[in-house]
C-alpha positions in Angstrom: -4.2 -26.9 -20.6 -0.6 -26.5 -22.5 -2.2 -27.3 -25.4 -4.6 -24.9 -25.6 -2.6 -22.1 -23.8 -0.1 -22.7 -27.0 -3.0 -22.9 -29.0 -4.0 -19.2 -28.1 -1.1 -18.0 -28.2 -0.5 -18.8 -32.0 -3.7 -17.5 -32.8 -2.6 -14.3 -30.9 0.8 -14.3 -32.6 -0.9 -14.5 -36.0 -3.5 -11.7 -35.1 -1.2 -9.1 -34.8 1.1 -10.2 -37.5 -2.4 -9.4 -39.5 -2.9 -6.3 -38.0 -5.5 -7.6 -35.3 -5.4 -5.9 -31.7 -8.9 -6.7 -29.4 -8.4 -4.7 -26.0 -10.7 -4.6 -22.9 -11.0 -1.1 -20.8 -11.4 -0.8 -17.1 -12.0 2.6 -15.4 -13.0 3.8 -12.2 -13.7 7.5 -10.6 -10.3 9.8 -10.2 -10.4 10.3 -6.4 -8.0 12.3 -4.6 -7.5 11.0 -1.6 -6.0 8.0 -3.0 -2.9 10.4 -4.1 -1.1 8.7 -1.2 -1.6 5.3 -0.6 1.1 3.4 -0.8 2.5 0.6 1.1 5.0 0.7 3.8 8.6 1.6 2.4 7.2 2.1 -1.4 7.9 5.8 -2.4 5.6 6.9 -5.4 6.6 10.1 -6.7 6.3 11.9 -10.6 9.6 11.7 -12.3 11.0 15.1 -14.7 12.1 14.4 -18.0 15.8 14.6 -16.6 15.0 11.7 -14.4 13.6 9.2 -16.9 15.7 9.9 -19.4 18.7 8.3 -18.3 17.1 5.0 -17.0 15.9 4.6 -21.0 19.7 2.4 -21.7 18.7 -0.1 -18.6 17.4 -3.0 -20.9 14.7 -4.7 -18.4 12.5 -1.1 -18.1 11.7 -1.1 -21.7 11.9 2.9 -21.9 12.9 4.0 -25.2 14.3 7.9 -25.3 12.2 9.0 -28.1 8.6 7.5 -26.4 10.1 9.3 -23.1 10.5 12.5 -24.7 7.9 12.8 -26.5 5.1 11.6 -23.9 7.1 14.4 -22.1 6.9 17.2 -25.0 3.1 16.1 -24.8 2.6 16.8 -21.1 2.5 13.2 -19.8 3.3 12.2 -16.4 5.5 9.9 -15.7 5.2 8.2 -12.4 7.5 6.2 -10.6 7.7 3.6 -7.5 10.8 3.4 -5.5 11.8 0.2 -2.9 15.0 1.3 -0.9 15.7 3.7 -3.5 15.7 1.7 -6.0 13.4 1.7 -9.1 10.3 -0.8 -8.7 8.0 0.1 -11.6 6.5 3.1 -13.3 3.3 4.1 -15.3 2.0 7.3 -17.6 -0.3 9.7 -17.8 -2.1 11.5 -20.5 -4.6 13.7 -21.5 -4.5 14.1 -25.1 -4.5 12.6 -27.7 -1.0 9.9 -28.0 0.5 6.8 -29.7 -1.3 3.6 -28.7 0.0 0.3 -30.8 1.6 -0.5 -34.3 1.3 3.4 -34.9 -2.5 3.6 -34.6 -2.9 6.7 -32.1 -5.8 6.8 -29.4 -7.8 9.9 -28.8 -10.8 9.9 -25.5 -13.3 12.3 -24.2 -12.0 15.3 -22.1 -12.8 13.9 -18.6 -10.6 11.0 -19.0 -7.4 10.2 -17.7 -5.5 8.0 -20.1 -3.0 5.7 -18.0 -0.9 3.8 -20.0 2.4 1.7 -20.4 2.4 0.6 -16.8 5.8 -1.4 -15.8 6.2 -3.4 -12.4 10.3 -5.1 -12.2 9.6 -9.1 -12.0 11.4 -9.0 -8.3 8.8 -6.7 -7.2 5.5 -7.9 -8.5 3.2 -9.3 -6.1 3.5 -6.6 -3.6 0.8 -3.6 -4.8 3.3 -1.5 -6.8 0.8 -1.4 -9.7 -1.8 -0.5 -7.2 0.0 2.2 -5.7 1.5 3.7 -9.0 -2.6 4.0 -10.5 -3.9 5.1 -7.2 -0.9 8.1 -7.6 -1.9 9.3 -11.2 -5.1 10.3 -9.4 -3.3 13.4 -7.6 -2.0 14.3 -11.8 -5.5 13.5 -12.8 -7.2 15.7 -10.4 -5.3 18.7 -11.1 -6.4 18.3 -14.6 -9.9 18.3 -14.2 -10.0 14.8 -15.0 -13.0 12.7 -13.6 -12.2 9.1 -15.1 -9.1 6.9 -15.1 -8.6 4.5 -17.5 -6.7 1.7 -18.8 -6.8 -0.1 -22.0 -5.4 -3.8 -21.9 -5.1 -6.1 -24.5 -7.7 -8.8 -23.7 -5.2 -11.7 -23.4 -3.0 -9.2 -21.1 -4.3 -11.5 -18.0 -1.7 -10.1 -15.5 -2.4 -6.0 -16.6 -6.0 -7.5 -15.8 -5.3 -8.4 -12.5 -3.4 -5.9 -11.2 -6.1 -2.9 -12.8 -9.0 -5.1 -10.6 -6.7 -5.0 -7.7 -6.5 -0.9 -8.2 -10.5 -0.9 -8.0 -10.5 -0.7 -11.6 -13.8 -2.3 -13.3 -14.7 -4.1 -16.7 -16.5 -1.1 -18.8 -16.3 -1.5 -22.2 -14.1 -3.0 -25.2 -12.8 -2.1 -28.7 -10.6 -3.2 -31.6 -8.9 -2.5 -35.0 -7.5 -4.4 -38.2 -4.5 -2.2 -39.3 -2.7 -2.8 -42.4 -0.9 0.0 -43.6 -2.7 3.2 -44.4 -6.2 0.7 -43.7 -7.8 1.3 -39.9 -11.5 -1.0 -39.4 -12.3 -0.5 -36.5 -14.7 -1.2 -33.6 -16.1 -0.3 -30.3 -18.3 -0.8 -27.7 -21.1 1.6 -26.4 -19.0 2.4 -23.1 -15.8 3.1 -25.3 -17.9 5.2 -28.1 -19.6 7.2 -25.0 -16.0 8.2 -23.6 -15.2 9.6 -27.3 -12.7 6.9 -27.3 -11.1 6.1 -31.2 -8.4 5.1 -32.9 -6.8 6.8 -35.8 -4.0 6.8 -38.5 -2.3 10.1 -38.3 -1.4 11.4 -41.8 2.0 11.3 -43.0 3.5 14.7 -42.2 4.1 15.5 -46.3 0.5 14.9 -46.4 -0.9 17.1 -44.1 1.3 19.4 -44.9 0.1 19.3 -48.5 -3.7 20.4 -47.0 -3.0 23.2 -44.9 
């Protein structure tokens, strides 16, 4: 089993150095009544900008300041799990248009609820967090009109897997891109292409200028 665990993970490692991302999606129905749930002593709450900013220096949340504000400046939600006060794990939220991988940006159709870069701390996995921090972004979701959560997880991402099933989350769909440079090929299934779900290059900003 080593062997071909190492085996796939060279071929993964060599994928993305080419440019070569394959991703799985899993959705389910925004419902509000999950809003709450949440385990016994597991706060879940949305955080302000001047509440995730200064956790961006702790090295093991990987929050950079930049991503934070701008996910921020775009109107994602951040939301956040607390155990004993401390910090557990977070996720976002969006509803436009935002930065996926490698600079290749994502863009989906307007009932759907984008949830992205989820985080669980090692000591706390295991318990639900992940769970409770999707079954949150439902309240966000709601308020926007949004009918559909999803999550996009690279396929080999077993452990993102696991925790989106646990959340009641569902196999739907699946997509992927070649990216070298200014090149984007890419591909999706029918579930992906019905939920206007597509990659793009933005153009550099001299660029766009240039055609206004």
């Amino acid at each position: 089993m080593s062997g071909a665990a190492d085996t796939g993970s060279v071929v993964r490692r060599a994928g993305r150095r080419a440019g070569l991302r394959l991703f799985r999606f899993y959705a389910r129905a925004v419902a509000s009544d999950k809003a709450g749930l949440a385990s016994a002593g597991l706060e879940v709450r949305a955080l302000q900008a001047e509440a995730v900013l200064p956790l961006c220096p702790e090295d093991d949340l990987n929050l950079r300041p930049e991503m934070a504000t701008a996910a921020f400046a775009r109107g994602d939600v951040c939301v956040a799990a607390f155990v004993g006060g401390s910090l557990a794990g977070y996720c976002w939220l969006s509803s436009v248009s935002l930065p996926h991988l490698d600079g290749v940006w994502v863009e989906f159709a307007p009932e759907v609820a984008w949830v992205y870069k989820s985080f669980v701390r090692p000591p706390y996995r295991g318990r639900g967090i992940a769970a409770a921090l999707y079954g949150f972004t439902d309240r966000e979701a709601h308020h926007r009109g949004r009918t559909l959560s999803v999550i996009c997880v690279e396929t080999h991402n077993t452990p993102s897997v696991a925790a989106a099933l646990r959340a009641g989350y569902r196999g739907v769909g699946s997509a992927g891109y070649l990216h070298r440079g200014r090149l984007l090929v890419d591909w999706y299934s029918s579930w992906a292409r019905s939920r206007g779900i597509a990659f793009h290059v933005p153009k550099p900003a001299r660029f766009r200028a240039s055609m206004v």
